[in-house]
C-alpha positions in Angstrom: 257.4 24.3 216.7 254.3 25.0 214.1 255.5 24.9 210.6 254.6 28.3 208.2 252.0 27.6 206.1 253.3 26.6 202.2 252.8 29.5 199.9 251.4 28.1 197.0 253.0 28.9 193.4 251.0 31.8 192.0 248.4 30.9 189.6 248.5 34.2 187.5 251.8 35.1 185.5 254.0 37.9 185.7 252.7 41.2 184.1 255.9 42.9 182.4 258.5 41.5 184.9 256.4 41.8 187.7 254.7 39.6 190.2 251.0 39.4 190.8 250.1 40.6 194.4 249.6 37.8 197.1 247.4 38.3 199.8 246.7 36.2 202.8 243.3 35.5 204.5 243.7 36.1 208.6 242.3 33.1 210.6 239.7 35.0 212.4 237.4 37.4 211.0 234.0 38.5 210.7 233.8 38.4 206.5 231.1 36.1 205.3 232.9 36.1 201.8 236.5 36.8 200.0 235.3 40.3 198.5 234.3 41.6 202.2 237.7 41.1 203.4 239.0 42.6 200.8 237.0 45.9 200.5 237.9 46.6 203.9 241.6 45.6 204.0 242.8 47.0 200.7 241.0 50.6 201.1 241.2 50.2 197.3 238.2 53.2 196.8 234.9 53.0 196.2 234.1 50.2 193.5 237.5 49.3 192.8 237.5 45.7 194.3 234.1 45.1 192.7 235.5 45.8 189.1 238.1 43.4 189.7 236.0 40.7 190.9 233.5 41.8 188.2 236.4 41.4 185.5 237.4 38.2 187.1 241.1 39.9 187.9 241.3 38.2 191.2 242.0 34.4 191.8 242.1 31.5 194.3 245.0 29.0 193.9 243.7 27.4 191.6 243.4 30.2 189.4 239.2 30.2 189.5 238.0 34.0 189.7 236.9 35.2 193.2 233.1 36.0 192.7 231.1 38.1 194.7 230.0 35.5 196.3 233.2 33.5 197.3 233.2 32.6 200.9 235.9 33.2 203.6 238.3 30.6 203.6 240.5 31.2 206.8 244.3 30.8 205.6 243.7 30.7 201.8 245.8 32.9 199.3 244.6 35.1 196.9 246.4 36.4 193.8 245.8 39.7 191.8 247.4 42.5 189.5 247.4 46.3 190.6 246.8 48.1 188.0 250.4 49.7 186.9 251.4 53.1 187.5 252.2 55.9 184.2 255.7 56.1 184.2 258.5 57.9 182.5 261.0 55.3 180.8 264.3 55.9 181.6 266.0 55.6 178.7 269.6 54.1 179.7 270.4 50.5 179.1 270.8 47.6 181.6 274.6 46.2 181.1 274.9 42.2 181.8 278.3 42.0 182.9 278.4 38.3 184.0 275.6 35.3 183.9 275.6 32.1 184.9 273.4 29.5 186.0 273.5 30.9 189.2 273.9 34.6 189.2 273.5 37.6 186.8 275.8 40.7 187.6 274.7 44.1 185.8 275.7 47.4 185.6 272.7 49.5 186.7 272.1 53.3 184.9 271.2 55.9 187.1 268.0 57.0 187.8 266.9 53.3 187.9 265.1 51.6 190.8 266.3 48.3 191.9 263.1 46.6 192.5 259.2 47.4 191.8 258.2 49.5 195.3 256.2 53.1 195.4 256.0 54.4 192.1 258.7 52.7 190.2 257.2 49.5 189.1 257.7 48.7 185.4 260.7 51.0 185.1 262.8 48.5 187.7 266.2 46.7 186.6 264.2 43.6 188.6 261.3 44.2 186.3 263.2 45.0 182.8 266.3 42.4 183.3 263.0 39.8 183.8 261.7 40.6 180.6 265.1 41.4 178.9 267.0 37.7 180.3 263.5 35.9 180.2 264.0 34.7 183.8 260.7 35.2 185.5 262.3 33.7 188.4 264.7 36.7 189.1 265.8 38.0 192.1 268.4 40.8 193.4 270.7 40.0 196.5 270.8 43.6 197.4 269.8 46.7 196.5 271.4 50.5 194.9 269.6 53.8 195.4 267.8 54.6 192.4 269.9 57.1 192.1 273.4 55.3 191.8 274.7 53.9 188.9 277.1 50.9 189.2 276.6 46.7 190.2 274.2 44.8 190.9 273.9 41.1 191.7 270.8 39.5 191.0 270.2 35.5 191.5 269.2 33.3 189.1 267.3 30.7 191.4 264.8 31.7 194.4 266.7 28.7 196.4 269.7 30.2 196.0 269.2 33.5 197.1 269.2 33.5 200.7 273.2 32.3 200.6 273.5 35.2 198.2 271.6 38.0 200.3 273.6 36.7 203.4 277.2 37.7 201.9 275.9 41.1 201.8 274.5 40.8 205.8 277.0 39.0 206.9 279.7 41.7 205.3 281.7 39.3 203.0 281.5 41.4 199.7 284.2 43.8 199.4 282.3 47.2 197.9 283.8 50.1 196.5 282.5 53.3 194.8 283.7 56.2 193.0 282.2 59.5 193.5 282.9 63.1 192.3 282.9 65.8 194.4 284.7 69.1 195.7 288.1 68.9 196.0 289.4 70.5 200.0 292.5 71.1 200.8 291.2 71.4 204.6 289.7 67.9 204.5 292.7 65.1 205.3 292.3 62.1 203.3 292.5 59.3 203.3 290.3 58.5 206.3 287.9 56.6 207.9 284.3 57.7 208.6 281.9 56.4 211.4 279.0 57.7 212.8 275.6 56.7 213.8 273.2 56.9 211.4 269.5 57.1 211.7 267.0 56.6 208.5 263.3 57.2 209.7 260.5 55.4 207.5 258.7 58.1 205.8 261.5 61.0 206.2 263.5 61.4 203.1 267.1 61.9 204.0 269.0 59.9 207.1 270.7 62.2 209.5 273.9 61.5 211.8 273.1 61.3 215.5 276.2 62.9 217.5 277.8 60.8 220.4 275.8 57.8 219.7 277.5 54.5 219.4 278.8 54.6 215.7 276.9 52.3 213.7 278.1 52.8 210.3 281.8 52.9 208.5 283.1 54.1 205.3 286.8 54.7 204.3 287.3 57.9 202.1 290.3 58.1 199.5 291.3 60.7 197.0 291.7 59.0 193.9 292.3 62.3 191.9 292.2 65.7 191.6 291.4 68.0 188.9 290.8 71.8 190.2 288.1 72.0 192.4 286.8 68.6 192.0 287.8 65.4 193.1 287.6 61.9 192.2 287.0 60.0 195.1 287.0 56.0 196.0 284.5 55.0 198.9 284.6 51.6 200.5 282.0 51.3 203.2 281.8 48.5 205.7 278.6 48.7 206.8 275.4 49.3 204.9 273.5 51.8 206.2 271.1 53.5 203.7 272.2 56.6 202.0 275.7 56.2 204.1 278.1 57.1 201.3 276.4 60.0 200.8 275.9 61.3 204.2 279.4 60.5 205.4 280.8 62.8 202.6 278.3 65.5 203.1 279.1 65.1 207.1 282.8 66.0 205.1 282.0 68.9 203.8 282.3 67.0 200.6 279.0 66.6 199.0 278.3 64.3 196.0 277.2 66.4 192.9 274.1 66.1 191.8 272.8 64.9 195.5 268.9 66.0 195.8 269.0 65.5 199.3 272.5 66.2 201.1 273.6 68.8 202.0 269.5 70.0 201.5 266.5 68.5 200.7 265.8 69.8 196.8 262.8 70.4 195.1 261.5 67.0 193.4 262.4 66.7 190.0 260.0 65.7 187.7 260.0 62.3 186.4 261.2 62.4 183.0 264.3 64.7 183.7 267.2 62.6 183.7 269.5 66.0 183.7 272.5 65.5 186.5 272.5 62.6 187.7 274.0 61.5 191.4 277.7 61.2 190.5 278.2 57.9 192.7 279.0 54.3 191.3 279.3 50.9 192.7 282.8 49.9 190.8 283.9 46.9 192.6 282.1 44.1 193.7 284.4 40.9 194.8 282.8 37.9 196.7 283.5 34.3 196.8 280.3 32.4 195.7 278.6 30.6 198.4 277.3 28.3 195.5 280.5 27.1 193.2 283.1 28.4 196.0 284.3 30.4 192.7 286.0 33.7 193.7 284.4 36.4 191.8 285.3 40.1 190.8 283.5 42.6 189.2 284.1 46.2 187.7 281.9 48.7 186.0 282.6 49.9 182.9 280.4 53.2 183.3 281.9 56.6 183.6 280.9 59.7 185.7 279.8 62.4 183.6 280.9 65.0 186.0 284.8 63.5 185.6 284.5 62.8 181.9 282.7 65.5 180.6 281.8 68.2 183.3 280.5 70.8 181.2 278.0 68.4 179.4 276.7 67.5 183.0 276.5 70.8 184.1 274.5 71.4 181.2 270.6 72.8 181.3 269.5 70.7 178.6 267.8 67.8 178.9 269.3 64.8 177.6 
């Protein structure tokens, strides 16, 4: 059985919480130096990869600057920074409920990405809680939707996070959410959802397939009601992305402030923070695979459109 190659540490540090970009040399290949392959593989526009090496930006592991004259070395790493993306700050805190040596369990605003991806690099809770704890080494277990609010369990040491992301694989965290939305008289709760659920790379929402073998769960209580809303506990069982929300939208009981379910809305722009998608991860409860400690968690945020519906509602940006 051949062995992967050992990834060597990075030579260049992280840049505001994030991690420089690794990248790989194929074995075969027809590149007579470094800056060849990489002109052609990164399709990084014209001059870009030349102004790096120029400015010395990219780096063997070593840490010596790829020249323009840096041979191909079959198998050899390369390290570099993309340059960062403009981005709005979102101006809600990061919450540290718990920390340990081992784990550190915060309660994520909305409108925050979990991890750097797309065009939500800096403004990350990976990226801020690095530069906020001052633990390069950083990881999450799992992930929210930028769009929901609630916990989220990051590790502490990159050994340790494989036991950590296999509770949530292997389905031994218990999970619920609280969402607000329209209160029916015509939909029976509580109840148990299931349906097969199909997410398409590149298509914004996930749709339901009908008749296909369920492959996603979620049990739907009503917690409360106060007119025509409702306050609503979610636990799901599986973890299929955006499942919460489709299951209640398949309901008839969209989530307010959802830009995608029941239809796909207009894209907000980036700095407008108005409404935000009234779903929270509450509860999280695991034993730890590290210390065997049983562990319990519960956010202390609120939903806006329970609290304080008319301030939600409300045009203004805040």
């Amino acid at each position: 059985m051949r062995r992967k190659p050992r990834i060597p540490p990075a030579p260049l540090p992280q840049r505001a919480g994030v991690d420089p970009v690794r990248v790989r040399l194929p074995q075969d290949g027809p590149w007579p130096t470094v800056r060849d392959h990489l002109v052609e593989r990164l399709a990084a526009g014209p001059g870009v990869i030349d102004t790096m090496v120029r400015e010395g930006r990219i780096v063997g592991a070593d840490g010596t600057a790829v020249t323009r004259a840096t041979p191909y070395a079959p198998g050899a790493y390369v390290w570099f920074h993309r340059d960062l993306p403009a981005e709005a700050p979102v101006p809600f805190a990061i919450d540290v409920v718990h920390r340990d040596e081992h784990i550190v369990v915060v309660d994520k605003p909305h409108f925050l990405a979990t991890m750097p991806r797309g065009g939500h690099v800096t403004q990350t809770a990976l990226a801020r809680l690095r530069e906020q704890l001052g633990i390069p080494a950083l990881g999450v277990a799992h992930r929210l939707d930028r769009l929901t609010a609630g916990l989220l369990l990051c590790t502490v040491r990159p050994k340790e996070r494989g036991a950590y992301q296999t509770l949530f694989s292997g389905r031994r965290v218990h999970k619920e959410y609280e969402a607000v939305a329209p209160y029916s008289p015509d939909v029976p709760l509580p109840r148990t959802v299931r349906s097969h659920i199909v997410k398409e790379r590149g298509v914004i929402a996930a749709y339901e397939v009908a008749g296909a073998e369920p492959n996603s769960e979620s049990h739907v209580e009503l917690v409360e009601r106060r007119g025509a809303l409702g306050r609503y506990r979610l636990t799901p069982h599986t973890g299929r992305t955006h499942q919460l929300r489709v299951h209640m939208n398949a309901l008839g009981l969209p989530i307010l402030g959802d830009p995608l379910y029941p239809e796909v809305a207009a894209p907000a722009a980036p700095d407008d923070f108005r409404r935000p998608l009234q779903l929270l991860a509450r509860v999280l409860a695991f034993t730890d695979p590290v210390t065997g400690v049983a562990h319990r968690f519960v956010s202390g945020r609120t939903l806006g459109a329970w609290s304080a519906y008319d301030d939600w509602a409300s045009p203004a940006t805040r």
